[in-house]
Structure formats: structure tokens, C-alpha cells
N, C-alpha and C positions, 0 to 999 in steps of 0.2 A: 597260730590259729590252726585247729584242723577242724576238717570237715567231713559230713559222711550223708549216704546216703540211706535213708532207713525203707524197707518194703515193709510196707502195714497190712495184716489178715483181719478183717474188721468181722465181728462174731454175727452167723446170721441172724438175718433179722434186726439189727441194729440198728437205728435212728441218724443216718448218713452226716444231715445235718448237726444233731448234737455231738457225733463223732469228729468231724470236720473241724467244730467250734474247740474242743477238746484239745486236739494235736496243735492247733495255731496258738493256742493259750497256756503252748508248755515252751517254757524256755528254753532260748535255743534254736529251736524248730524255726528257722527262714522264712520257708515254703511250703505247699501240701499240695498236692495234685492225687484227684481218684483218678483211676482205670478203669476201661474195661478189659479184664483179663485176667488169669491166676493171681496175680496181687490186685490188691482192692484200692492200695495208697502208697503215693510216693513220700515222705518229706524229707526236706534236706535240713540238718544241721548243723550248723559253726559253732564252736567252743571252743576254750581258751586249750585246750590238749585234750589227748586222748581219753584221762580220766574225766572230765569233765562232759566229753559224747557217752562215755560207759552210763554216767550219773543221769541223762538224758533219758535214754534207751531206757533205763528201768524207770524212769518218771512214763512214757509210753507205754511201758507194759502193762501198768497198773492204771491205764487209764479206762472205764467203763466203755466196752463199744471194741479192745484192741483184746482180737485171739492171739496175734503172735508178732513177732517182729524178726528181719532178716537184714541185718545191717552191712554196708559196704563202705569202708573208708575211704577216701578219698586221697591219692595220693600225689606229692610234688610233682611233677614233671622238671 
């Protein structure tokens, strides 16, 4: 299993809620938490490996509402 962490830029003016609804409804995605602060959304990830968070991420990017995406993997300890 790996995990990651994705920071979401959500396009001004966007529809918070519909974006919210958006990232919970992509596979994968755990969690979601907005901010307030330079990043707008947090969500967390789990998938089967690394390629499978890649396949994720671009499912996010292409979703209505998401300017950009800054992803952090998550690592063993």
C-alpha cells in the first residue's frame, strides 16, 4: 500500500462544496480537509503503489473546481 499526501489549489471563485463532493468521489482519496491558508485542500490517498497514487493525482487534476495539485508521499518509517 502507499500513501500520499496531495495539496489542492481550488480555481477562484469555485463552488467549495461541489469541489469537496468532487475529491471525496475520486478513488482513493481517504480524506479531504480545506484550509485556511496558501493551500485551499488537503486529501490523503492510499493505493495499491506508487503507480496507482500517479493515476489518482491525474484523476484530481482534471477534476472541475482543482487549479493545481502538490503531492507528498508518504514514507515507511
Amino acid at each position: 500500500m502507499q500513501g500520499a499526501i496531495v495539496l489542492v489549489q481550488v480555481t477562484a471563485g469555485a463552488d467549495l462544496s461541489a469541489v469537496h463532493k468532487e475529491l471525496h468521489g475520486t478513488p482513493n482519496v481517504k480524506e479531504v480537509f480545506f484550509l485556511a491558508g496558501p493551500t485551499d485542500a488537503v486529501c490523503r490517498v492510499e493505493a495499491a503503489d506508487v503507480a496507482d497514487v500517479g493515476q489518482t493525482i491525474m484523476k484530481l487534476r482534471g477534476l472541475r473546481g482543482v487549479a493545481s495539485t502538490d503531492t507528498r508521499f508518504i514514507l515507511p518509517v
